[in-house]
N, CA, C and O atoms as a DFTB+ gen file, in Angstrom:
704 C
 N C O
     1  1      54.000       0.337      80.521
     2  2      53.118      -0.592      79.833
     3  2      52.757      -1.741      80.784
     4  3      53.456      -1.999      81.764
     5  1      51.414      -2.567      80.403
     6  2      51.268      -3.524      81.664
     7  2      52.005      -4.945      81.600
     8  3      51.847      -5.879      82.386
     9  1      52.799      -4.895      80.546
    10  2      53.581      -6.236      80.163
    11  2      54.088      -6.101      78.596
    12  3      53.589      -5.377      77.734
    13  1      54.965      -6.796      78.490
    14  2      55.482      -7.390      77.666
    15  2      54.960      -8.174      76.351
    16  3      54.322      -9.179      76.662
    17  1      55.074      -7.965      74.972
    18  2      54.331      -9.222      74.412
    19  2      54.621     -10.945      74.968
    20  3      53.794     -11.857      74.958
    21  1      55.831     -10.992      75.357
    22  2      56.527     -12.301      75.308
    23  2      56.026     -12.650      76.644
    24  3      55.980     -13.866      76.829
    25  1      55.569     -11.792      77.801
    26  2      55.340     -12.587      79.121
    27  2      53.910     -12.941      79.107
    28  3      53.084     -12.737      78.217
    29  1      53.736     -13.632      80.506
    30  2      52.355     -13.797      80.579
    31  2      52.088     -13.020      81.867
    32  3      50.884     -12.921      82.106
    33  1      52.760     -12.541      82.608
    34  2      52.411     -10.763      83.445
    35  2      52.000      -9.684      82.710
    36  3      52.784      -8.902      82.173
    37  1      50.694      -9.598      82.656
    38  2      50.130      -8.271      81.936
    39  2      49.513      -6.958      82.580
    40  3      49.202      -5.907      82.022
    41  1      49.411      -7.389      84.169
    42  2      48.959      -5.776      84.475
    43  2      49.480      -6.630      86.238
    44  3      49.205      -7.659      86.855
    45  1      50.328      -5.442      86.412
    46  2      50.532      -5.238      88.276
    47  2      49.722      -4.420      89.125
    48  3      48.645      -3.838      88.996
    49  1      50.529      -4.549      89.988
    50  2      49.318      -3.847      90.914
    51  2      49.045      -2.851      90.511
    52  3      47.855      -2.905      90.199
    53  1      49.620      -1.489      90.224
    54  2      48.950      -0.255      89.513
    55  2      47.780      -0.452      88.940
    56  3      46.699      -0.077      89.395
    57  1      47.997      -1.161      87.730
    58  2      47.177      -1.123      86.592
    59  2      45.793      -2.203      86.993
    60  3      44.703      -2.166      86.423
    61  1      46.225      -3.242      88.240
    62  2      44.581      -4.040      88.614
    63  2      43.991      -3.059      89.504
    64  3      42.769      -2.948      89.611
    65  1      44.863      -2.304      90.180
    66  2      43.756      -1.245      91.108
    67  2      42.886      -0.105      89.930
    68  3      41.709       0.238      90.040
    69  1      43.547       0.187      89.179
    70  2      43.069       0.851      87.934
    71  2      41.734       0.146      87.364
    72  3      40.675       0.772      87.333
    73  1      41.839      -1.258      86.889
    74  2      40.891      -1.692      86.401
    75  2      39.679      -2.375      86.869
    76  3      38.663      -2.754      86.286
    77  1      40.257      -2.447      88.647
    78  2      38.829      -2.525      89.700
    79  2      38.441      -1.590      90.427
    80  3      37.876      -1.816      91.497
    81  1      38.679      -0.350      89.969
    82  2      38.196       0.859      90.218
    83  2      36.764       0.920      90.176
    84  3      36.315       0.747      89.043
    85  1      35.855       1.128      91.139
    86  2      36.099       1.563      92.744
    87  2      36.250       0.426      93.542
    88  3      36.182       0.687      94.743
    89  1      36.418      -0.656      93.291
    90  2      36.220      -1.317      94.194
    91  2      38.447      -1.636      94.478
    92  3      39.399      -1.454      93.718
    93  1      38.362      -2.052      95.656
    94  2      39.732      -2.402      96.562
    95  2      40.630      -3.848      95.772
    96  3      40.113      -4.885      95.356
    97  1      41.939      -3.506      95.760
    98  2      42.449      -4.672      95.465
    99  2      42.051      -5.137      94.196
   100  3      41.283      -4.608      93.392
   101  1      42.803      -6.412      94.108
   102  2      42.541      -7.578      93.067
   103  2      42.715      -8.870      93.161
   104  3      42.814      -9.272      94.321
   105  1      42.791      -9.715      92.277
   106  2      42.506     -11.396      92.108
   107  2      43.538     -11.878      93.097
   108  3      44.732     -11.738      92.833
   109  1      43.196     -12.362      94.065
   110  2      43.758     -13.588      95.291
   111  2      43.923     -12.841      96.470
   112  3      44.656     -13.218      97.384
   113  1      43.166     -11.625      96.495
   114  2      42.830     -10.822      97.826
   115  2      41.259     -10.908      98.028
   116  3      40.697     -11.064      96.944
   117  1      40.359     -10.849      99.146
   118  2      39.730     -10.898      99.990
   119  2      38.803     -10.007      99.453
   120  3      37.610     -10.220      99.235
   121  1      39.438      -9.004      99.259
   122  2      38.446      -7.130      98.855
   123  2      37.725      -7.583      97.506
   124  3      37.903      -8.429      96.630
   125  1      36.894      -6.655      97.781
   126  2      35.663      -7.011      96.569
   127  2      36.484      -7.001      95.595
   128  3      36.500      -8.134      95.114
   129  1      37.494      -5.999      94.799
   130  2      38.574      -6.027      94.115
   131  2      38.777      -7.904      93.648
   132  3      39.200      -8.401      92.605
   133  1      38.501      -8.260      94.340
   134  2      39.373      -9.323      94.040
   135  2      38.356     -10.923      94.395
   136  3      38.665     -12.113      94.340
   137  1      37.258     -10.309      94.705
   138  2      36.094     -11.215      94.837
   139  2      35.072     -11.068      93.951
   140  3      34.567     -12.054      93.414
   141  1      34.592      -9.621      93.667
   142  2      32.979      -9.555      92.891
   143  2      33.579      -9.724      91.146
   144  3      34.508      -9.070      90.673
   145  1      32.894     -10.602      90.532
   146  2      32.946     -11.293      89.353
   147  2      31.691     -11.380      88.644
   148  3      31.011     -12.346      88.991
   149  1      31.326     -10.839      87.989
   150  2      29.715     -11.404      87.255
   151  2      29.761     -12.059      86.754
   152  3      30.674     -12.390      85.997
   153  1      27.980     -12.933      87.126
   154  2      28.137     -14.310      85.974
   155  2      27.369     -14.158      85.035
   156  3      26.201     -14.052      85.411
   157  1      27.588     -14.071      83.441
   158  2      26.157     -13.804      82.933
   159  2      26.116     -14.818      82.026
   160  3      27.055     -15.129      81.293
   161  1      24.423     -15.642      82.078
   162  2      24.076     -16.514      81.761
   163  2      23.136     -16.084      80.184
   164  3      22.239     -15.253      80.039
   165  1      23.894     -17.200      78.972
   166  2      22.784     -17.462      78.270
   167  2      22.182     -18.696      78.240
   168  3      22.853     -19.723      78.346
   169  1      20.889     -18.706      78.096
   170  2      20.558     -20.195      78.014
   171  2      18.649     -20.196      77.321
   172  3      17.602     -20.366      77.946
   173  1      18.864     -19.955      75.984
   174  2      17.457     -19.825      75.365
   175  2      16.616     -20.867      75.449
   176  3      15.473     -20.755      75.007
   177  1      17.119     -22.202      76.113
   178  2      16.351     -23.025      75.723
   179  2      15.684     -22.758      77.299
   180  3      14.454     -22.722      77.273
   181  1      16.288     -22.570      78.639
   182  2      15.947     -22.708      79.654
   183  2      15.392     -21.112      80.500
   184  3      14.650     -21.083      81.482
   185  1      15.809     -20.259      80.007
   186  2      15.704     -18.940      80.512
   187  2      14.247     -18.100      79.780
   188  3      14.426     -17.672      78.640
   189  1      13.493     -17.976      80.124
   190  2      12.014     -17.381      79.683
   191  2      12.089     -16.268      80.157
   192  3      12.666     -16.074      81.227
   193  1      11.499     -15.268      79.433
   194  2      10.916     -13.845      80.083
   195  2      10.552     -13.880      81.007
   196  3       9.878     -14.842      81.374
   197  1      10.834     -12.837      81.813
   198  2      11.444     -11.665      81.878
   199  2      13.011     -12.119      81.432
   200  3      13.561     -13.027      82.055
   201  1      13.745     -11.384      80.234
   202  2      15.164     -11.460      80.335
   203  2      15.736     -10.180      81.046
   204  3      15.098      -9.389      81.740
   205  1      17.402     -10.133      80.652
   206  2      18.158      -9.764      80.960
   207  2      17.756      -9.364      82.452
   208  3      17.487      -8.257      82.918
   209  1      17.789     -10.270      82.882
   210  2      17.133      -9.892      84.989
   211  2      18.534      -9.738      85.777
   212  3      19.261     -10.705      86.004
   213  1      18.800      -8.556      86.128
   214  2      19.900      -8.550      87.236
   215  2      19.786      -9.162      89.026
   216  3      18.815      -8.990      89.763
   217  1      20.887      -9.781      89.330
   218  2      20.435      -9.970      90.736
   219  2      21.072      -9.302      91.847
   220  3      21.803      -8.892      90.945
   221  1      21.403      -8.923      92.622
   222  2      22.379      -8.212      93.534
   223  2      22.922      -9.335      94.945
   224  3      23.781      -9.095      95.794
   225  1      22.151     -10.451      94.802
   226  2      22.117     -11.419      95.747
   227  2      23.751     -12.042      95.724
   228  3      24.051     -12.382      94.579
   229  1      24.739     -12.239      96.618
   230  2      25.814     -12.842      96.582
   231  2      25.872     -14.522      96.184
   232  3      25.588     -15.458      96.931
   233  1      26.314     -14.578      94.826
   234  2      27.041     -16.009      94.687
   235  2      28.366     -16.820      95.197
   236  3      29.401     -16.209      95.466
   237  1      28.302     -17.674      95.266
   238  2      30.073     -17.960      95.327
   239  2      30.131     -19.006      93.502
   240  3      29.220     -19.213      92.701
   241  1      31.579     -19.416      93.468
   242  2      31.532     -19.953      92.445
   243  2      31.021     -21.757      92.836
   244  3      30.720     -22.605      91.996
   245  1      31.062     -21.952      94.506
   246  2      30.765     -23.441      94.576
   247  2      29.239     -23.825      94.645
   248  3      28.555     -24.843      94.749
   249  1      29.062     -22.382      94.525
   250  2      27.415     -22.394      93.787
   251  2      26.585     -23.072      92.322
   252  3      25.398     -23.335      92.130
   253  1      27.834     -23.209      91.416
   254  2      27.621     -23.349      89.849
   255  2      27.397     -24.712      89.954
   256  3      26.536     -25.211      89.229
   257  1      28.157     -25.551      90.900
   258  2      27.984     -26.972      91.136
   259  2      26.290     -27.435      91.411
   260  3      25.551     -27.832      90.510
   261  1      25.996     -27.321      92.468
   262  2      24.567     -27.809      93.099
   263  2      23.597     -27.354      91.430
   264  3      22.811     -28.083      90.824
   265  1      24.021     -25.970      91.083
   266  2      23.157     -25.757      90.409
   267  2      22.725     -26.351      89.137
   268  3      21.602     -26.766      88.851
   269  1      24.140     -26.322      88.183
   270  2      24.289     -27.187      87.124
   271  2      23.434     -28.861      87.595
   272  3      22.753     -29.510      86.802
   273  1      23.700     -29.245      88.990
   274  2      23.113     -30.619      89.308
   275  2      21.306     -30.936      89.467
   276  3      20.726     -32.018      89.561
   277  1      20.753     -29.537      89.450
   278  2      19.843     -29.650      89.946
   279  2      19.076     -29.319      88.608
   280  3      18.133     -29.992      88.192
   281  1      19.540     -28.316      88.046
   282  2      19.494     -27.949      86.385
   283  2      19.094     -29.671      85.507
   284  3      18.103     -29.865      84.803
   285  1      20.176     -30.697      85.827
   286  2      20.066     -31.623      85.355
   287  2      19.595     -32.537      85.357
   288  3      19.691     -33.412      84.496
   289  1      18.848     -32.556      86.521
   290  2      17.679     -33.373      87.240
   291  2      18.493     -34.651      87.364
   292  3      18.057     -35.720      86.935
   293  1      19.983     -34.507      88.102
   294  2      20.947     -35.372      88.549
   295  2      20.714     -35.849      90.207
   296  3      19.691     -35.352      90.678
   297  1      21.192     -36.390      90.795
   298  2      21.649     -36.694      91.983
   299  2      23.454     -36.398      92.630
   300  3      24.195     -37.285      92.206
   301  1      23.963     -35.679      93.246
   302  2      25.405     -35.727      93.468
   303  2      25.923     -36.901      93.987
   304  3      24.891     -37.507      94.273
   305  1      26.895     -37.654      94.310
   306  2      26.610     -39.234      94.760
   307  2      27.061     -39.088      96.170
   308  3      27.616     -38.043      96.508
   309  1      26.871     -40.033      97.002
   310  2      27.719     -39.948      98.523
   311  2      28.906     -40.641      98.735
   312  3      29.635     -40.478      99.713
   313  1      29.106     -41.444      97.782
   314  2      30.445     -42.460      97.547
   315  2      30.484     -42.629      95.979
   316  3      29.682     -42.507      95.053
   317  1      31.864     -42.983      96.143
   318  2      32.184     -43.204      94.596
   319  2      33.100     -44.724      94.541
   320  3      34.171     -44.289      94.966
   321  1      33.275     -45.761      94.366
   322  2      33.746     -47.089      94.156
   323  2      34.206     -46.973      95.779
   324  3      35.336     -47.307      96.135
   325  1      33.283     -46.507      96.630
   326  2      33.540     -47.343      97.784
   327  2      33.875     -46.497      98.648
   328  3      33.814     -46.831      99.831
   329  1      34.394     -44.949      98.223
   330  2      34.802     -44.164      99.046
   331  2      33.443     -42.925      99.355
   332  3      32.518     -42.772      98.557
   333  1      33.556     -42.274     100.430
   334  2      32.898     -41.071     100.820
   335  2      33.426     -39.964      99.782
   336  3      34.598     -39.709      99.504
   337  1      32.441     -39.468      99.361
   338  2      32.888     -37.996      98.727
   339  2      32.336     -36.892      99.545
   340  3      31.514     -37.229     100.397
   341  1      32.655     -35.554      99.438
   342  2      32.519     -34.442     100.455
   343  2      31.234     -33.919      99.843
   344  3      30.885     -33.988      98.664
   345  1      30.826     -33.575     100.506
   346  2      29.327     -33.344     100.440
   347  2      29.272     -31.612      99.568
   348  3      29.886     -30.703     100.127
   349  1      28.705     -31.382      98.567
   350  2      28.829     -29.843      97.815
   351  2      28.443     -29.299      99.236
   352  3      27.679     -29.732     100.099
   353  1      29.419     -27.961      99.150
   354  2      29.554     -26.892      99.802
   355  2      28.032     -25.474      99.717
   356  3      27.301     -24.985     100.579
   357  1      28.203     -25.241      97.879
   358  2      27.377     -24.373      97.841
   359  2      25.726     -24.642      97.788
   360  3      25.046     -25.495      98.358
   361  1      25.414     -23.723      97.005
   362  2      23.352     -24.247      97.036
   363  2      23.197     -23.524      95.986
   364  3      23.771     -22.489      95.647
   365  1      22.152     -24.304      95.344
   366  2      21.748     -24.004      94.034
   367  2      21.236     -22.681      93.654
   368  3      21.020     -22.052      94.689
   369  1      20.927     -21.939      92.530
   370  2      20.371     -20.906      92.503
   371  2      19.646     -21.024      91.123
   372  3      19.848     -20.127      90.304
   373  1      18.799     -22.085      90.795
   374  2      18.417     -22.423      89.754
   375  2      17.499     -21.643      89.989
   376  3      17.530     -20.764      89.128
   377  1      16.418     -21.429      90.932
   378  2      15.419     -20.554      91.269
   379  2      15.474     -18.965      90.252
   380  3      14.523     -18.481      89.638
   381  1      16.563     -18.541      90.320
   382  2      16.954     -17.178      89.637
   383  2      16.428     -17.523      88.515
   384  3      15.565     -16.843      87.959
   385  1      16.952     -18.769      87.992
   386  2      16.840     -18.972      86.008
   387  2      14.989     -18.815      86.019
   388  3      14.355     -18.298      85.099
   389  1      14.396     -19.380      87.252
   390  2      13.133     -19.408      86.994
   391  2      12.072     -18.034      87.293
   392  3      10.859     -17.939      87.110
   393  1      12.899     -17.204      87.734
   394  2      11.971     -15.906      88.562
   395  2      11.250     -16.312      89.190
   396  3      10.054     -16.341      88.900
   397  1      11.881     -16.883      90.552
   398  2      11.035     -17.403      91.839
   399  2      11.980     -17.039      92.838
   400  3      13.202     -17.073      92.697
   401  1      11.348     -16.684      93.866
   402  2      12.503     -16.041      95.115
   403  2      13.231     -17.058      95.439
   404  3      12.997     -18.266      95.433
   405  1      14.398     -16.271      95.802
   406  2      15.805     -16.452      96.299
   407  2      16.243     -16.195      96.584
   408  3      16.740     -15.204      96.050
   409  1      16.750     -16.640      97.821
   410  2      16.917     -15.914      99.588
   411  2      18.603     -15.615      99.174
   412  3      19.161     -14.543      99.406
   413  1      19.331     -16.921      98.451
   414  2      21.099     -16.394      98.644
   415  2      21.640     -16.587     100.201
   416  3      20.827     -16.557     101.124
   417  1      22.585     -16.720     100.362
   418  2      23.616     -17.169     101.150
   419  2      23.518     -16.044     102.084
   420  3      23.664     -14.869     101.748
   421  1      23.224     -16.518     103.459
   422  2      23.391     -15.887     104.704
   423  2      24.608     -15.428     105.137
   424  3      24.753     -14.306     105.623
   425  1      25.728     -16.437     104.953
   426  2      26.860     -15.825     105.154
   427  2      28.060     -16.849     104.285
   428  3      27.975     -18.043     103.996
   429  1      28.811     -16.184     104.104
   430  2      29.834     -16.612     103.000
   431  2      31.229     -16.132     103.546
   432  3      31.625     -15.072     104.030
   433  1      31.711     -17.136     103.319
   434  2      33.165     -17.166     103.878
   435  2      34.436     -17.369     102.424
   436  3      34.103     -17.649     101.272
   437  1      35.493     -17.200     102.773
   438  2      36.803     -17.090     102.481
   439  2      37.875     -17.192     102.679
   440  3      37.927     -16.447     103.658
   441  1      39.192     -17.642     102.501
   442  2      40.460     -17.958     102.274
   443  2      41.332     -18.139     101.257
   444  3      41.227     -19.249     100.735
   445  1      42.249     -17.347     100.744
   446  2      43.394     -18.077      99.866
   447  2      44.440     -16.909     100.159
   448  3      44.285     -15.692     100.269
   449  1      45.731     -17.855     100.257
   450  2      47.061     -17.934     100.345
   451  2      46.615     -16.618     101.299
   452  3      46.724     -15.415     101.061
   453  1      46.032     -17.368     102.552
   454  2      46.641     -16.391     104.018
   455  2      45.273     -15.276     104.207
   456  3      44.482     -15.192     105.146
   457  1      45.345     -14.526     103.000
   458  2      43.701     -13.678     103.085
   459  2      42.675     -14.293     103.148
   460  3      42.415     -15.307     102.500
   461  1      41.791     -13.603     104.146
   462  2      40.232     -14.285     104.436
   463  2      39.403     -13.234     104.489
   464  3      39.906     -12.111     104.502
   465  1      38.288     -13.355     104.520
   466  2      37.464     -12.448     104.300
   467  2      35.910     -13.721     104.992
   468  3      35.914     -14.942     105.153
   469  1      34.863     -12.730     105.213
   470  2      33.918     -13.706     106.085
   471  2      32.674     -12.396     105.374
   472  3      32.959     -11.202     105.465
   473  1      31.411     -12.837     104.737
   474  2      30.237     -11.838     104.752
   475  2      28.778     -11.987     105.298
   476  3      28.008     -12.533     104.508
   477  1      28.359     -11.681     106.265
   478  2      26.884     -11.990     106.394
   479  2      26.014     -10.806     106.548
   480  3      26.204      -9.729     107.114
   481  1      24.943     -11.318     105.853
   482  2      24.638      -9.656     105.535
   483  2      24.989      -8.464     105.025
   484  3      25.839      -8.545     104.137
   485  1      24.677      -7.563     105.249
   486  2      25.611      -6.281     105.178
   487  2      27.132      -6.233     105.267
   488  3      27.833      -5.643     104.445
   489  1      27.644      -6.979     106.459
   490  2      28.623      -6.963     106.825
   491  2      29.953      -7.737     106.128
   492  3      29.701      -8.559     105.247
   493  1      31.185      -7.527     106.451
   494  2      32.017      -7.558     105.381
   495  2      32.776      -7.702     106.557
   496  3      32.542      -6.744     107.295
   497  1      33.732      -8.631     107.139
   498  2      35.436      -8.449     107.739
   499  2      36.012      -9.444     106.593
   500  3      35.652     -10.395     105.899
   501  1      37.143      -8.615     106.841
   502  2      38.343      -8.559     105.520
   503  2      39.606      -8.691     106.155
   504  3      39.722      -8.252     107.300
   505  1      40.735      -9.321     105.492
   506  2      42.050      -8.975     106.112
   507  2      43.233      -9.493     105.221
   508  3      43.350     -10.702     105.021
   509  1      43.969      -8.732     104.772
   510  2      45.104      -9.700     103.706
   511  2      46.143     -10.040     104.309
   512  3      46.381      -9.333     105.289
   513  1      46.810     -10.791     104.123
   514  2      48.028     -11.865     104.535
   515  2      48.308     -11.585     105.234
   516  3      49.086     -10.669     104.965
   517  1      48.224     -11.764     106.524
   518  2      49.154     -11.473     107.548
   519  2      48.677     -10.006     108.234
   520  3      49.201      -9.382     109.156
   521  1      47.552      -9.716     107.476
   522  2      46.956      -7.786     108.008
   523  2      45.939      -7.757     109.289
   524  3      45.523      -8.833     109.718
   525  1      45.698      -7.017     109.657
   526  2      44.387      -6.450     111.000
   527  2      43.270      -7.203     109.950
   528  3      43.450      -7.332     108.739
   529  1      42.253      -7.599     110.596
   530  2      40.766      -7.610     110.288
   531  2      40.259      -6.221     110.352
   532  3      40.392      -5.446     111.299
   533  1      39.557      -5.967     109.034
   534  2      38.791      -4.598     108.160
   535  2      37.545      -5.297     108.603
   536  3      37.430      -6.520     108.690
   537  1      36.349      -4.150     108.956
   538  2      35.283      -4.599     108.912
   539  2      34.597      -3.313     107.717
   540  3      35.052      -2.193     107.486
   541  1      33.352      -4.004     107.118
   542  2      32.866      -2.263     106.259
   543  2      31.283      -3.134     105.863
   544  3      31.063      -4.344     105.918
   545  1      30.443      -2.120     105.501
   546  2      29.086      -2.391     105.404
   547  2      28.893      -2.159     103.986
   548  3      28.646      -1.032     103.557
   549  1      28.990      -3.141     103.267
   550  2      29.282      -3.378     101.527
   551  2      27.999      -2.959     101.048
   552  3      27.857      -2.671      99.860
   553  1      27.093      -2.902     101.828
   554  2      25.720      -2.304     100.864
   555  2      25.810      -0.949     100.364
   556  3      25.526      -0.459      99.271
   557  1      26.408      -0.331     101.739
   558  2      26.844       0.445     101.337
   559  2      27.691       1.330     101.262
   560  3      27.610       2.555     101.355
   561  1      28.874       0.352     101.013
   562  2      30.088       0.775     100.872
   563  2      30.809      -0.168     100.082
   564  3      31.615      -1.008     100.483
   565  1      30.418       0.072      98.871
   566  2      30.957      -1.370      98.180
   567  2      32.617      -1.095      97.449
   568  3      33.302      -1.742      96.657
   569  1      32.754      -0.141      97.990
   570  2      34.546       0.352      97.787
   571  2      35.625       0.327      98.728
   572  3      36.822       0.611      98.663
   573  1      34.436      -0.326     100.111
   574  2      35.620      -0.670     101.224
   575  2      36.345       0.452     101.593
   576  3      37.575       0.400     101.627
   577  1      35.492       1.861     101.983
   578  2      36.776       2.841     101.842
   579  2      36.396       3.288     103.255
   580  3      37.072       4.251     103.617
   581  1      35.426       2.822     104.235
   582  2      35.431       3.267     105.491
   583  2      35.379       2.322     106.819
   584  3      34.345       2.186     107.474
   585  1      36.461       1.762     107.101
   586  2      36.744       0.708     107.955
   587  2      36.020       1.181     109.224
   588  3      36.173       2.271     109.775
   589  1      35.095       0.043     109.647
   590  2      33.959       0.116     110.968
   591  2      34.796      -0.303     112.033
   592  3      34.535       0.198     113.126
   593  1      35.848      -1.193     111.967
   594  2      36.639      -1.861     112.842
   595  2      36.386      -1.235     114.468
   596  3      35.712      -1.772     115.346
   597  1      37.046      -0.109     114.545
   598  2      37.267       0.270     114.974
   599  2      36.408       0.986     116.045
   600  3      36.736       1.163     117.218
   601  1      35.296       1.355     115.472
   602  2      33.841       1.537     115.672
   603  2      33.182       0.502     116.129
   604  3      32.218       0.821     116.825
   605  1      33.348      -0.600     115.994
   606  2      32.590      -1.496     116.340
   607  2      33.368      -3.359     116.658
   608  3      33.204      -4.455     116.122
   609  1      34.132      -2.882     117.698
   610  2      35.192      -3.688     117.911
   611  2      34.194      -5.421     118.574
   612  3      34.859      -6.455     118.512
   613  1      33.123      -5.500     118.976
   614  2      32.082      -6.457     118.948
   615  2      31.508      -6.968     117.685
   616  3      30.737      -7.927     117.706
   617  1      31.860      -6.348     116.536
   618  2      31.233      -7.064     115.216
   619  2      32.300      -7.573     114.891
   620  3      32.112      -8.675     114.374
   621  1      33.604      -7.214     114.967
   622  2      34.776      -7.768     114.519
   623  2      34.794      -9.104     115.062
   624  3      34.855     -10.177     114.462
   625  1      34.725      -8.837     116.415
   626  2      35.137     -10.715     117.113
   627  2      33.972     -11.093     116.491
   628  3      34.233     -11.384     115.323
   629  1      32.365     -11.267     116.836
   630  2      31.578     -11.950     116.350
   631  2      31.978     -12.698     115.033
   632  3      32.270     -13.893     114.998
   633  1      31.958     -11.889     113.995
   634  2      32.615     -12.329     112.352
   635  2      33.863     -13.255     112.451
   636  3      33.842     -14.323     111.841
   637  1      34.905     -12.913     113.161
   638  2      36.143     -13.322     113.767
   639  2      35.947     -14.898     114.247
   640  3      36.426     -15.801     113.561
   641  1      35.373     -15.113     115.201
   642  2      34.860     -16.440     115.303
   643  2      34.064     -16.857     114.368
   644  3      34.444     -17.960     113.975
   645  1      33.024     -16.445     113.763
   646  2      32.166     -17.442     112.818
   647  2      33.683     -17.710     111.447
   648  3      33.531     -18.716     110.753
   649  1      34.446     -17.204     111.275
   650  2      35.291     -16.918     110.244
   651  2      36.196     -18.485     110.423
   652  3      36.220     -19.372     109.570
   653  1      36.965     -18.517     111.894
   654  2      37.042     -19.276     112.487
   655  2      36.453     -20.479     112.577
   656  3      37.014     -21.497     112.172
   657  1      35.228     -20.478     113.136
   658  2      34.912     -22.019     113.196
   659  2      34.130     -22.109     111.216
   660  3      33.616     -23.152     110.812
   661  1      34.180     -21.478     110.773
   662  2      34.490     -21.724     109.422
   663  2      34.941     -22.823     109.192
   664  3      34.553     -23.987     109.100
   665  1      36.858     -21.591     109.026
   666  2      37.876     -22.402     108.671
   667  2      38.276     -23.836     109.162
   668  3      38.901     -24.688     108.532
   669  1      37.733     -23.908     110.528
   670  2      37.782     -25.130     111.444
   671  2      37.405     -26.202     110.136
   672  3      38.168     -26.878     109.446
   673  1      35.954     -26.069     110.096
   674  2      35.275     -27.245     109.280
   675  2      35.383     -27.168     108.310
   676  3      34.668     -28.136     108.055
   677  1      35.758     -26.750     107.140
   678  2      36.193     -26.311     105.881
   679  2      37.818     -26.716     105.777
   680  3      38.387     -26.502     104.706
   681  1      38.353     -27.139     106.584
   682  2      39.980     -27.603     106.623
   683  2      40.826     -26.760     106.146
   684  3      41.890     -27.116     105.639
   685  1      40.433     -25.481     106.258
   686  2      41.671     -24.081     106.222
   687  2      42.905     -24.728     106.833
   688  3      43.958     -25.011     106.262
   689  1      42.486     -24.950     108.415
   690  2      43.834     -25.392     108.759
   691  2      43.381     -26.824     109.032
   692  3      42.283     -27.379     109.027
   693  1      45.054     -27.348     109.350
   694  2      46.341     -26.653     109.439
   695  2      46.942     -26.181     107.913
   696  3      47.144     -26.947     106.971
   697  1      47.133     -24.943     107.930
   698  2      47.961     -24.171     106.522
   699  2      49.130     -24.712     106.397
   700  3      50.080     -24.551     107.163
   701  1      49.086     -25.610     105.080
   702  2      50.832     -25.850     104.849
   703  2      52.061     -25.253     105.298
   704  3      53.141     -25.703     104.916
């Protein structure tokens, strides 16, 4: 069974590879498993025909920020009683709500507890805690089941450094 009534552990690894079938892994790994999430929006007062519009374009979640702000015909502030605040990370995608093009994120990066993962384009390097860097071409291979690595040991470093000076400016490190 995947748990207990009394716990709050309800499915292990078996049963999350089971339920992100086809895709790799699960929640606080790198692999689509554990990254691709849909967001689905209602909003009748703001959303006009054409409905139910799918997008295939990559979000992150520090996307919901800019957007909700821009949605609101807000300003984000640059200080707050005196101090600097960090400037939003993601970019809006209010454009979608309107059916007007939208280019989406060139490249998108990742980290938590040790796994990173880096995407631009097509391309996908992956690696969990402490593992080799996976490279795979998610358009089309969105199950991660044929590692390029190896094949293409020049896309790895490329990704490898941008992943890197990422983490540089993003304050990955130094890791607790």
């Amino acid at each position: 069974m995947p748990g207990a009534d009394d716990t709050f552990f309800y499915l292990g690894p078996t049963w999350a590879s089971v339920c992100n079938t086809p895709l790799r892994y699960w929640k606080a790994e790198m692999h689509e498993g554990g990254i691709c999430t849909p967001l689905i929006v209602q909003w009748p007062a703001g959303l006009k025909p054409p409905t139910g519009g799918i997008t295939h374009r990559p979000l992150h979640v520090m996307d919901v920020m800019p957007t909700c702000v821009e949605l609101a015909g807000a300003k984000y502030p640059e200080e707050f009683h005196g101090h600097k605040i960090t400037p939003m990370e993601g970019m809006s995608f209010a454009r979608e709500f309107r059916y007007q093009p939208f280019v989406g994120h060139q490249m998108l990066a990742w980290e938590h507890f040790g796994a990173r993962a880096i995407r631009e384009g097509s391309w996908k390097l992956v690696a969990r805690k402490g593992g080799p860097w996976e490279l795979y071409k998610v358009f089309t291979d969105r199950g991660e089941a044929d590692d390029q690595a190896a094949k293409d040991p020049q896309k790895v470093r490329d990704l490898a450094e941008k992943w890197e000076a990422w983490a540089r400016r993003t304050q990955v490190y130094p890791t607790p």
